[in-house]
VOLO-25764 format. One record per residue (C-alpha): residue number from 1; x, y, z. Coordinates in steps of 0.001 Angstrom, whole numbers, plus 500000, padded with zeros to 6 digits. Layout:
<nodes>
{NUM {X Y Z}},
...
</nodes>
This chain:
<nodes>
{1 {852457 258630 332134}},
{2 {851810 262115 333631}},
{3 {849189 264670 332035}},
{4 {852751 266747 330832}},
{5 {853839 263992 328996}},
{6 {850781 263443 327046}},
{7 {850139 266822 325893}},
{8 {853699 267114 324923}},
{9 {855854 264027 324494}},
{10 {858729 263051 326476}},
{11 {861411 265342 326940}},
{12 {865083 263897 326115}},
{13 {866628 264482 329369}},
{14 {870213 265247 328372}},
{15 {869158 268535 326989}},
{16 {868274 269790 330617}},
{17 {871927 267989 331924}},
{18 {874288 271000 331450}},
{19 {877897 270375 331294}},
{20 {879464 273391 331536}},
{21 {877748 276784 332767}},
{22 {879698 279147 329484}},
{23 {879747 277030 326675}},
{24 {880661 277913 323319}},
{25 {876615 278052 322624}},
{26 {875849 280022 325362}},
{27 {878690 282617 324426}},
{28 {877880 282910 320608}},
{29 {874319 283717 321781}},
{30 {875310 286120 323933}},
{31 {877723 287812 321595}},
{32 {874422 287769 318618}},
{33 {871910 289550 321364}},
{34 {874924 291714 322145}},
{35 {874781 292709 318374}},
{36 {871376 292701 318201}},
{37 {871616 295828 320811}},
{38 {874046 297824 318553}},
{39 {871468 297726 315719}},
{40 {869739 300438 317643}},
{41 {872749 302522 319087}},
{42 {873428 302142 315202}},
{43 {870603 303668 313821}},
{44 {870055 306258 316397}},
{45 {873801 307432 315491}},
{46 {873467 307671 311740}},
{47 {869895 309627 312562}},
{48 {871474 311620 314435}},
{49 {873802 312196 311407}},
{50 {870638 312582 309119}},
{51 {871752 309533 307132}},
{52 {868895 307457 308825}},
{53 {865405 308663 308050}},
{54 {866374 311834 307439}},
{55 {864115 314971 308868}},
{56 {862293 312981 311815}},
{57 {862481 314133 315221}},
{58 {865429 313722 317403}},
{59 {863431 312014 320179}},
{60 {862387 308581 317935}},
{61 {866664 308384 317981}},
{62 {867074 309126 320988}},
{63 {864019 306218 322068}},
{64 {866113 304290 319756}},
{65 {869462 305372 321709}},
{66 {867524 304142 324751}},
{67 {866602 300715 323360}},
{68 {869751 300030 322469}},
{69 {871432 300462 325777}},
{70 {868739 298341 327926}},
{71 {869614 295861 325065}},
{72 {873133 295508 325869}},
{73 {872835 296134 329616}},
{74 {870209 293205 329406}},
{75 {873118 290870 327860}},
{76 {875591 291621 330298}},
{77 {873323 290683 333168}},
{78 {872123 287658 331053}},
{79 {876085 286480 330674}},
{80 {876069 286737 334599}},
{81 {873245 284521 335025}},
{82 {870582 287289 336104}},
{83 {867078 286597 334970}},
{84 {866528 290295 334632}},
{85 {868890 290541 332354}},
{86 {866802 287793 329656}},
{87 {863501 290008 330487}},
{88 {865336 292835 330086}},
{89 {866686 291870 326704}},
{90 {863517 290314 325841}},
{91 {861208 293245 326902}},
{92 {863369 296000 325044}},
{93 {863590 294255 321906}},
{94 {859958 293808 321967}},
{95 {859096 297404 322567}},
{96 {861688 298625 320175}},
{97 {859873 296791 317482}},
{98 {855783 297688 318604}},
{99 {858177 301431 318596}},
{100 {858996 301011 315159}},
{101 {855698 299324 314245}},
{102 {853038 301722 315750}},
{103 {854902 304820 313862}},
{104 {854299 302917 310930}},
{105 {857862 301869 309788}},
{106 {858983 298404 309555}},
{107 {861921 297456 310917}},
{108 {862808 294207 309393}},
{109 {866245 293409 311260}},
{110 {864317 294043 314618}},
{111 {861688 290868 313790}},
{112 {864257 288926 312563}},
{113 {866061 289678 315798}},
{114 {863203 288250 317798}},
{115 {862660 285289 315700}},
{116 {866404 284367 316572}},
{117 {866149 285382 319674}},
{118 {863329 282746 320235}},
{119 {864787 280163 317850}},
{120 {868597 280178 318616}},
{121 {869099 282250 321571}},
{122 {866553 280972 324154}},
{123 {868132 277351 323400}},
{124 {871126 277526 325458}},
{125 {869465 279577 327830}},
{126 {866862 277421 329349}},
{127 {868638 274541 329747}},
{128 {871006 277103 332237}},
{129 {867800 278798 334019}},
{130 {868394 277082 337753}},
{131 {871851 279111 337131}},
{132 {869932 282726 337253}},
{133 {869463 284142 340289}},
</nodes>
């Protein structure tokens, strides 16, 4: 038994054996971190609007805006098996939320984002990973 396999059990090896490079999982992920990027394009829009925190400064929408685009862009390189495309995705979502966080609003839908993003995106992902290039 290796030192791996102690610290963390055995690991079923069927979950690594991919059958098909899009499958159903892989797209419904894709398609939830793809709306997971239009929160923000959302949210900048109706700010913009001064339905969304109304009387702040055009630039936090406009950061928001921003997010929102490396978001998406991040999904469509992730459905094309680029690895920038999961740091991407992974990296704007994260700063969109320490964004939120550090001008002292909580953004809710944003954590929860991340928490699926770790719980139910990441699993059809890494069993893919030798796809990315």
């Amino acid at each position: 038994m290796s030192n791996d396999e102690e610290i963390f059990g055995k690991r079923p090896k069927q979950y690594f054996e991919v059958g098909e490079k899009y499958s159903p999982t892989f797209k419904a992920a894709c398609i939830f971190m793809g709306f997971l990027g239009f929160i923000p394009i959302l949210l900048a829009i109706l700010g913009f609007l001064n339905y969304y925190f109304p009387g702040k400064p055009a630039w936090f929408f406009a950061a928001n805006l921003i997010f929102g685009v490396l978001m998406i862009f991040g999904v469509v390189l992730l459905y094309r098996f680029k690895k920038w495309g999961v740091y991407l995705f992974a990296g704007a979502l994260v700063i969109n939320i320490l964004f939120h966080l550090s001008l002292g609003w909580e953004e809710l839908d944003m954590i929860n984002g991340l928490y699926f993003f770790i719980g139910f995106a990441l699993v059809p992902i890494i069993p893919r990973w030798k796809y990315f290039k």
